[in-house]
C-alpha positions as CSV (number, residue, x, y, z in Angstrom):
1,X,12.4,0.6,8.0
2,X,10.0,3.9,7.6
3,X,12.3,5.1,5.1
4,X,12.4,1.9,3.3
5,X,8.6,1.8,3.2
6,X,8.7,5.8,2.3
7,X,11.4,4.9,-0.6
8,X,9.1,1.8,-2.0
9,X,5.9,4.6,-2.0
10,X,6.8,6.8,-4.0
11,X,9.5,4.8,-6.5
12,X,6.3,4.5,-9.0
13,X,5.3,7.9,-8.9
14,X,6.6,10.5,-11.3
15,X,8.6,13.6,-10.2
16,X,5.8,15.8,-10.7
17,X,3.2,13.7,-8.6
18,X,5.8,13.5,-5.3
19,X,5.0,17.4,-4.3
20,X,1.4,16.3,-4.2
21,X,2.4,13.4,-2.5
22,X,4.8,14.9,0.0
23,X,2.8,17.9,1.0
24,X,0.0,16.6,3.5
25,X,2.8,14.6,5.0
26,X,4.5,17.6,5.9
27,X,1.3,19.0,8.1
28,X,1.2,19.8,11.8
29,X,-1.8,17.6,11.7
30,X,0.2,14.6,10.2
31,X,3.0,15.6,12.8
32,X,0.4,14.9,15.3
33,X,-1.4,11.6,14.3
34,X,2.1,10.0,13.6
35,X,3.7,10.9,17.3
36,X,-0.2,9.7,18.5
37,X,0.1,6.3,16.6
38,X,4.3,6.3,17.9
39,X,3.0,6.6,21.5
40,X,-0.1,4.5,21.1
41,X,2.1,1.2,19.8
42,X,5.0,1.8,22.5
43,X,2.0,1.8,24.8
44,X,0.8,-1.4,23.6
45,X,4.1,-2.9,23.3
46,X,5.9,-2.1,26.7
47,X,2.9,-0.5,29.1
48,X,0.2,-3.0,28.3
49,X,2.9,-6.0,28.9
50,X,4.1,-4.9,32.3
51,X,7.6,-5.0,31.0
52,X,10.5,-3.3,32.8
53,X,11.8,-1.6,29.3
54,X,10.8,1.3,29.9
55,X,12.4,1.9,33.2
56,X,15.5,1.5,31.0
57,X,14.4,3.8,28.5
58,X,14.1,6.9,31.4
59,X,17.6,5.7,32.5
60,X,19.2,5.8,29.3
61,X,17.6,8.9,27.9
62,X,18.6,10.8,31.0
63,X,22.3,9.4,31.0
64,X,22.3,11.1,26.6
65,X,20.4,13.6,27.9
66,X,23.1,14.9,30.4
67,X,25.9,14.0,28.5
68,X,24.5,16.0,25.7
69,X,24.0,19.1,28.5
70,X,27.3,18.8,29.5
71,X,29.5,18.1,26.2
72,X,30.1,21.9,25.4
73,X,31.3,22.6,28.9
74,X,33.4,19.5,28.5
75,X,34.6,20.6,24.9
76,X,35.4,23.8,25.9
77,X,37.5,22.3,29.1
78,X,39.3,19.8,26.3
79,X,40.0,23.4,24.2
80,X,41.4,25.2,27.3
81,X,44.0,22.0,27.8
82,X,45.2,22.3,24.4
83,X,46.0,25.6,24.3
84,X,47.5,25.4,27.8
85,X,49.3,22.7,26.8
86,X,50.6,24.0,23.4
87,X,52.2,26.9,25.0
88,X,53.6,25.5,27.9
89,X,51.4,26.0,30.9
């Protein structure tokens, strides 16, 4: 959706006005006021509502957050099998 809305932006502008255009969006402040506004409407959305979604949220990001810890130890383990099983051990 944001890159849809990005795209329609700057499809009227010409390739030398889309530096200018680009630039202040790369900022640290930008950075800032765009994770601010993020946080402000999931706080309004979930938070304000009383709503149980973010409970899931915790619980789903940690599950990908430990299966993205523990996928090189499990890559490496798959590697190790491979090899092991490719020469006969």
């Amino acid at each position: 959706m944001a890159l849809r809305r990005f795209y329609n932006e700057i499809k009227g502008l010409k390739v030398k006005e889309l530096p200018s255009y680009v630039k202040p969006m790369l900022s640290v402040d930008y950075a800032k006021k765009t994770v601010q506004r993020g946080l402000d409407n999931y706080h309004a959305k979930y938070i304000q509502t009383n709503s149980v979604d973010p409970l899931f949220h915790v619980c789903f990001g940690g599950m990908i957050f430990s299966y993205l810890v523990a996928l090189p130890e499990e890559r490496r383990h798959l590697e190790h099998q491979q090899h092991a099983k490719e020469h006969g051990h």
